[in-house]
C-alpha positions as CSV (number, residue, x, y, z in Angstrom):
1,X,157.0,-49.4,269.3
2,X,157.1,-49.8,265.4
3,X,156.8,-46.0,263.3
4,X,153.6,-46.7,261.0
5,X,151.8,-49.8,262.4
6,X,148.3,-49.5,263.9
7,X,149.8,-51.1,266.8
8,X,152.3,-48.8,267.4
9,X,149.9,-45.8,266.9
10,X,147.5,-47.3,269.3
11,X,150.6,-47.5,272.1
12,X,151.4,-43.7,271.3
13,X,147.6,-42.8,272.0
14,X,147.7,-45.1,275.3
15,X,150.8,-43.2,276.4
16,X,149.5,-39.4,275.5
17,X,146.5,-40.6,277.4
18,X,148.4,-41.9,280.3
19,X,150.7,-39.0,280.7
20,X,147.3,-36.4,280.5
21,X,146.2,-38.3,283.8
22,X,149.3,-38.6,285.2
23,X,149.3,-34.8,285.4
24,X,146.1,-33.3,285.6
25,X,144.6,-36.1,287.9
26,X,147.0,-38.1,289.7
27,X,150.0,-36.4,291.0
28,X,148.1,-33.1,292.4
29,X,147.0,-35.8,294.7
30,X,150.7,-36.9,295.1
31,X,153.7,-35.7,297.5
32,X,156.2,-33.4,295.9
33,X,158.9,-35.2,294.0
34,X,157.0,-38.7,294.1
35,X,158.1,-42.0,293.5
36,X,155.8,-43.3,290.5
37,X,155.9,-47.4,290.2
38,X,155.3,-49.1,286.5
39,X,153.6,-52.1,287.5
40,X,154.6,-54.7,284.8
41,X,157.1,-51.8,283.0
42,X,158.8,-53.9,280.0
43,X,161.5,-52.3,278.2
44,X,160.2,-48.9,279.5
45,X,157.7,-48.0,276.8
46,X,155.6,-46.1,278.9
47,X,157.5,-45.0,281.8
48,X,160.4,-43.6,279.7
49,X,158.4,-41.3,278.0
50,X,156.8,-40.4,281.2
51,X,160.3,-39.8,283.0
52,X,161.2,-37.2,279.6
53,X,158.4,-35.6,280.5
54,X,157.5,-35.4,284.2
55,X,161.2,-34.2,285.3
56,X,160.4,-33.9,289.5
57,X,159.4,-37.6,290.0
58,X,161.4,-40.7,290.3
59,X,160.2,-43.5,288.0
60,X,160.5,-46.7,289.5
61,X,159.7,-50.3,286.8
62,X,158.5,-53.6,288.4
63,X,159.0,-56.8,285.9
64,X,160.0,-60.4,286.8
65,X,162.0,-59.9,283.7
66,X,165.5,-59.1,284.0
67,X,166.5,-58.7,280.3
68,X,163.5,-56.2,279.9
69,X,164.7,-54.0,283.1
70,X,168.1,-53.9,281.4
71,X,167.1,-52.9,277.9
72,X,164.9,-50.3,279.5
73,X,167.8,-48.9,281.8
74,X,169.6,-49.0,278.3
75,X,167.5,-47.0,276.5
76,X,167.4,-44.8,279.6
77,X,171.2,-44.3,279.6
78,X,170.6,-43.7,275.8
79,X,168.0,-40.9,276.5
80,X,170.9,-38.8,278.0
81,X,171.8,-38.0,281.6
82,X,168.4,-35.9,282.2
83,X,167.2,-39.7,283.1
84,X,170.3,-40.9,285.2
85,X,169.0,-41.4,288.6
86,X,165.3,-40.9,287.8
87,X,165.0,-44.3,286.3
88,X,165.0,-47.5,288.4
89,X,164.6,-50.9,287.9
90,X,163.2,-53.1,290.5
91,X,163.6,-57.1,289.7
92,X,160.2,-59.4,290.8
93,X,156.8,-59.3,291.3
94,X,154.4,-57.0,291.5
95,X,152.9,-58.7,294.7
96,X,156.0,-58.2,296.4
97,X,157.3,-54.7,295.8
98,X,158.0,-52.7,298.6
99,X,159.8,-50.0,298.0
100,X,159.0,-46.2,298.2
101,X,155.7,-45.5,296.4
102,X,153.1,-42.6,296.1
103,X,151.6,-43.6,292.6
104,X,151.2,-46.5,290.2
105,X,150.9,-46.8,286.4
106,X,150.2,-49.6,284.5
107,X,149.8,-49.9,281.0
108,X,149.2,-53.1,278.8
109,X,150.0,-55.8,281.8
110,X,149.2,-59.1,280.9
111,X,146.3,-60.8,282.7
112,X,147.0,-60.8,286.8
113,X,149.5,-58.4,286.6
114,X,146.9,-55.7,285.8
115,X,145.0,-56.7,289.3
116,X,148.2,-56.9,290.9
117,X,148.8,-53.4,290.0
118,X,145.7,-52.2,291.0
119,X,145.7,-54.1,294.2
120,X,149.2,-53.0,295.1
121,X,147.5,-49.3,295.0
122,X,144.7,-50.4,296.9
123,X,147.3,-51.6,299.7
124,X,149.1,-48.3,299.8
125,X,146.1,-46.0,299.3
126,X,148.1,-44.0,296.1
127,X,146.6,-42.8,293.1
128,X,146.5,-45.1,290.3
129,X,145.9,-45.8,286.5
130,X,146.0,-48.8,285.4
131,X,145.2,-50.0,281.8
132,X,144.9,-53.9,281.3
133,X,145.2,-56.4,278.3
134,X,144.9,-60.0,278.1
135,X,141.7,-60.0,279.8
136,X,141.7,-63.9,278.5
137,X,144.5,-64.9,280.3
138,X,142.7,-64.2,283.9
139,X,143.0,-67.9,285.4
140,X,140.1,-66.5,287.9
141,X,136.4,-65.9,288.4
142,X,135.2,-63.2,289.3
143,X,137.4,-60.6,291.7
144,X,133.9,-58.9,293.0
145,X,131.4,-60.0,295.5
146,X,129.3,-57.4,293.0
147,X,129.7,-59.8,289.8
148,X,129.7,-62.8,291.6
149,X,126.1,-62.3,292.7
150,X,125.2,-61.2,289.4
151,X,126.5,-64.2,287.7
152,X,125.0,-66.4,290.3
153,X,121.6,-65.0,289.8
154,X,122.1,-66.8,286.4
155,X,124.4,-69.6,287.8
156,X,123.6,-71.0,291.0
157,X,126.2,-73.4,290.6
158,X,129.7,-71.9,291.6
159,X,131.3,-73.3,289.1
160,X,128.8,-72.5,286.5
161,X,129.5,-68.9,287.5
162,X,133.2,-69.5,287.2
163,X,132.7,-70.9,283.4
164,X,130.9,-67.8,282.8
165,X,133.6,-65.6,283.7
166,X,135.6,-67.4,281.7
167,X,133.6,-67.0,278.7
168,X,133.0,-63.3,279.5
169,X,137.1,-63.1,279.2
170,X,137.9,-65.0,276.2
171,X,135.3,-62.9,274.1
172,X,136.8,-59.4,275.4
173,X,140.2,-60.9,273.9
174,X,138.7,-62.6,271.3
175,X,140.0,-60.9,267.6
176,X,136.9,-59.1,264.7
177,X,135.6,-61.4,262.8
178,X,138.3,-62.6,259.7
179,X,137.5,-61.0,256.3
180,X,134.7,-63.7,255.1
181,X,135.6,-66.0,252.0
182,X,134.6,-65.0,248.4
183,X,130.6,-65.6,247.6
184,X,130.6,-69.1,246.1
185,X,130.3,-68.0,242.4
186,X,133.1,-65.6,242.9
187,X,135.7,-68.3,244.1
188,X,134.4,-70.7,241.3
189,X,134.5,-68.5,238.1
190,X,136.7,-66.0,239.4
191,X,134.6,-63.0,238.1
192,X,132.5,-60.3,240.2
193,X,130.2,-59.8,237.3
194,X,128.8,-63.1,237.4
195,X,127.3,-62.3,241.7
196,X,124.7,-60.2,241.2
197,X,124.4,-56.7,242.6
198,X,121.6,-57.9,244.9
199,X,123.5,-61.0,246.1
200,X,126.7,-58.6,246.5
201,X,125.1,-56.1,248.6
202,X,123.8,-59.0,251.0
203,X,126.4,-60.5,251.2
204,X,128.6,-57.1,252.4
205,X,125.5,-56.1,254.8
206,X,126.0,-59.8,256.4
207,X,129.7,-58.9,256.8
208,X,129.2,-56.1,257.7
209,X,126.4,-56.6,260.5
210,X,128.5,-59.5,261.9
211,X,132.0,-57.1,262.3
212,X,129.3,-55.5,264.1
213,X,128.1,-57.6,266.6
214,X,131.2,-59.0,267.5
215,X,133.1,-56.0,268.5
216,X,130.1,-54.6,270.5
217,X,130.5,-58.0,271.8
218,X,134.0,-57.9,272.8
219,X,133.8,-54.4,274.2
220,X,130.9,-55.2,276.6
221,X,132.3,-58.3,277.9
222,X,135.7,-55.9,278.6
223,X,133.9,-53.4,280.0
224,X,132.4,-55.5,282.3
225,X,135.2,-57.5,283.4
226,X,137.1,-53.6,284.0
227,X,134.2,-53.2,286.1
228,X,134.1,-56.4,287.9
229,X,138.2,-55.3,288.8
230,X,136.6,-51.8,289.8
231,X,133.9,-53.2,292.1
232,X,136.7,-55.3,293.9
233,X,138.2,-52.1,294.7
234,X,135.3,-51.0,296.6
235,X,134.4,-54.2,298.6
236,X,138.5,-54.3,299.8
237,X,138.1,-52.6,302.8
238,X,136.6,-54.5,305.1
239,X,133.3,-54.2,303.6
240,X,130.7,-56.8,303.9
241,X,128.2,-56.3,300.7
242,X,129.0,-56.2,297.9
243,X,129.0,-52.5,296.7
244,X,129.4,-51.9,293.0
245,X,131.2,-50.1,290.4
246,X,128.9,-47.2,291.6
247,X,131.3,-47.1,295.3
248,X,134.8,-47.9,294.0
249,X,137.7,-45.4,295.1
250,X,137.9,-44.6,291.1
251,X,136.5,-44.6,287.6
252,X,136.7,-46.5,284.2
253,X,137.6,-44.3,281.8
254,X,137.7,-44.4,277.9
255,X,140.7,-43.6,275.9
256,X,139.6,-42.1,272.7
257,X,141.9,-41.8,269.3
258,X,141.8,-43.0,265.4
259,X,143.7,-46.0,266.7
260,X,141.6,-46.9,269.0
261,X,138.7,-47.5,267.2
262,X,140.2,-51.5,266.2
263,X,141.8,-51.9,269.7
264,X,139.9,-53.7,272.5
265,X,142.3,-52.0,274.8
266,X,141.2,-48.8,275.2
267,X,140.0,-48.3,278.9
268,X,142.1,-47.0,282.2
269,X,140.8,-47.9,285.6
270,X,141.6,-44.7,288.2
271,X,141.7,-43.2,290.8
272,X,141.1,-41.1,292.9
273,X,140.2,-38.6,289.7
274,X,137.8,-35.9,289.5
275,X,134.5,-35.8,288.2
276,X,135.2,-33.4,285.7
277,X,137.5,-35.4,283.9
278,X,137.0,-38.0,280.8
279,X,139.4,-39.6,278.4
């Protein structure tokens, strides 16, 4: 991650968060020594950081990228020997790991991966926290009998209820409204003077109010897609109605940081996690 850019500051914050759950929620519930699992890992920017830190655990990455697994085992090597042995690379999908595994992370996996990770904890009943991106890139409807229903209420038409979804995705990706053109007199003349305070002030209210509504926008759509994922969770054991956010083995939780105040990727789904605790 790049020193000085709002993205890179916005990773760090992900990762402080990450590694705060990691030890006060997740691995009390864990075996001694576990084996941790980075669901859709990359070059190791969260799970490296996490191996420094968390020096009893073994650290496994998942990515059907080979050149990522090697740069990350790089830096590893890099890092000095306190990471030799710790750090593992395991080529292929997430679907198909199955290798030892008492806890998965996830951080900033693209689309599927993210319910791949969280499913892949579901299977092996191990904590998890799991922080998805790309929300747009889902090429599904909705993963809950819970949403589903809702959406139907709506859209009787399946694949009405589908397109909804659909649209409920694209605007939790969808980027703040762009930086509106100059008032027409402005671009014309050139000179603020000649808009008149009154017209001026509009205008920035307008702006303003329609930054606004788009990024309340974009977080309730994610939110509720994050919750549609967490309601899936719950109905995955055999269970015939759907049950609702409310029942899921875990909780959405908030990450919170100057950073994260322009980022629509500031939520963890996890669990199990006590009460108590909040991001």
């Amino acid at each position: 991650m790049r020193e000085g850019t709002l993205r890179g500051e916005r990773k760090r914050e992900s990762v402080s968060a990450m590694a705060w759950l990691l030890s006060e929620a997740l691995l009390p519930l864990a075996p001694p020594r576990p084996t941790i699992v980075d669901a859709g890992c990359g070059t190791g920017s969260l799970l490296l950081p996490l191996a420094a830190l968390i020096t009893d655990a073994t650290f496994v990455g998942v990515d059907t990228k080979r050149g990522s697994l090697d740069r990350m085992m790089a830096r590893a090597a890099a890092a000095g020997p306190e990471l030799v042995g710790r750090v593992v690379p395991w080529h292929g999908r997430i679907e198909d790991y199955d290798g030892d595994l008492q806890c998965v992370i996830s951080l900033h996996a693209c689309g599927g991966a993210s319910d791949a990770a969280l499913q892949l904890a579901a299977q092996r009943r191990v904590p998890f926290a799991v922080s998805p991106c790309c929300i747009g890139k889902l090429r599904r409807g909705p993963a809950s009998r819970w949403l589903r229903e809702l959406l139907e209420l709506a859209e009787p038409e399946a694949a009405a209820a589908e397109a909804t979804f659909a649209l409920l995705a694209a605007w939790a990706d969808s980027e703040h409204v762009a930086a509106a053109a100059p008032a027409p007199s402005v671009a014309r003349r050139g000179a603020a003077s000649d808009v008149p305070a009154a017209e001026a002030a509009v205008a920035a209210h307008l702006i303003a109010t329609a930054h606004a509504v788009v990024a309340a926008r974009r977080q309730r759509a994610k939110t509720l897609v994050e919750l549609d994922r967490l309601a899936a969770l719950g109905e995955g054991e055999g269970r015939q109605e759907p049950t609702g956010p409310a029942a899921a083995p875990g909780r959405l939780l908030r990450i919170e940081g100057a950073a994260m105040r322009t980022s629509g990727q500031a939520e963890v789904i996890a669990g199990p996690v006590a009460t108590s605790l909040c991001l």
